[in-house]
N, C-alpha and C positions, 0 to 999 in steps of 0.2 A: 158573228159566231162562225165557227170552222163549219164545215160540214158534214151534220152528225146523225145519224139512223139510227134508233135506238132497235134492239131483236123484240119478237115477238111482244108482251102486253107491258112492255116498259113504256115508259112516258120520261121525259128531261123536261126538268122547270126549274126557272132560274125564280129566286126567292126575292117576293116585294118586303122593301127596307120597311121596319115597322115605323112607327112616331117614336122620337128618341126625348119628348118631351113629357113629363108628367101631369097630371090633370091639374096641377098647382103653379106649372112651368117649369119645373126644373130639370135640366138635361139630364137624361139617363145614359150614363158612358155603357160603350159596348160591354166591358165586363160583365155590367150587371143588367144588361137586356136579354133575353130567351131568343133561341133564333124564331124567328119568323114563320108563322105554318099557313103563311098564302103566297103562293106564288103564280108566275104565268108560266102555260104550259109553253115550248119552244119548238119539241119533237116530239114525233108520236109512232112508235113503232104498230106492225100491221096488225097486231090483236093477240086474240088466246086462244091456242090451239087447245078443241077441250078433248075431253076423251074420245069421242066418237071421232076422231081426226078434222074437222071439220075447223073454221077459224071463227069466232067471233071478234065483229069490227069493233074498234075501240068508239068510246062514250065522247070522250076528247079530242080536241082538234089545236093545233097550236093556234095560238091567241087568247086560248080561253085561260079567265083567273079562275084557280082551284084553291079548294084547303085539303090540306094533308096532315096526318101525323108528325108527332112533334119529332118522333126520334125514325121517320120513317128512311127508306131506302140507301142510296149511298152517296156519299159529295165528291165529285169531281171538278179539276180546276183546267179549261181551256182555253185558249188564246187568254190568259190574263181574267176570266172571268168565273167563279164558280156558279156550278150546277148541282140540283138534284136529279138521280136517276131512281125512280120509284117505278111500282108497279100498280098497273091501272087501279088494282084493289087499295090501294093505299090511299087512295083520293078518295075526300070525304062525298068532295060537291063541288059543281060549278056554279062559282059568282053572279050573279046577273047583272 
């Protein structure tokens, strides 16, 4: 991956492919699969500046598997690979 900083309480996660098979076996083509709302986080920008000026440190750390909103933040595509650019709020939870 290029080398990427995401600003203040963004987060970049590249999305885990879900099972493209059905509980019966049958292949589900990409048309008809929903994107994915787990992904691993990659970059983790420095936090959220909250009103008293002050930053709070992000919850995340790259490595970690998250779930997120289905339709949440924005997709970007780098060196050949797309991402999510969310914001730390958009994350439900981290995986264990």
């Amino acid at each position: 991956m290029s080398n990427i900083k995401p600003l203040y309480d963004r987060v970049v996660i590249k999305r885990m492919e879900e099972e493209k098979l059905s509980a019966g076996g049958i292949v589900i083509p990409d048309s008809a699969t929903e994107k994915p709302i787990k992904g691993e986080v990659v970059a983790v920008g420095e936090g959220k500046v909250l009103d008293n000026g002050s930053v709070r440190a992000p919850k995340v750390k790259a490595g970690d598997k998250v779930l997120f909103g289905k339709y949440s933040g924005t997709e970007v595509k780098l060196d050949g690979t797309e991402y999510l650019v969310v914001k730390e709020d958009d994350i439900f939870a981290i995986l264990g």
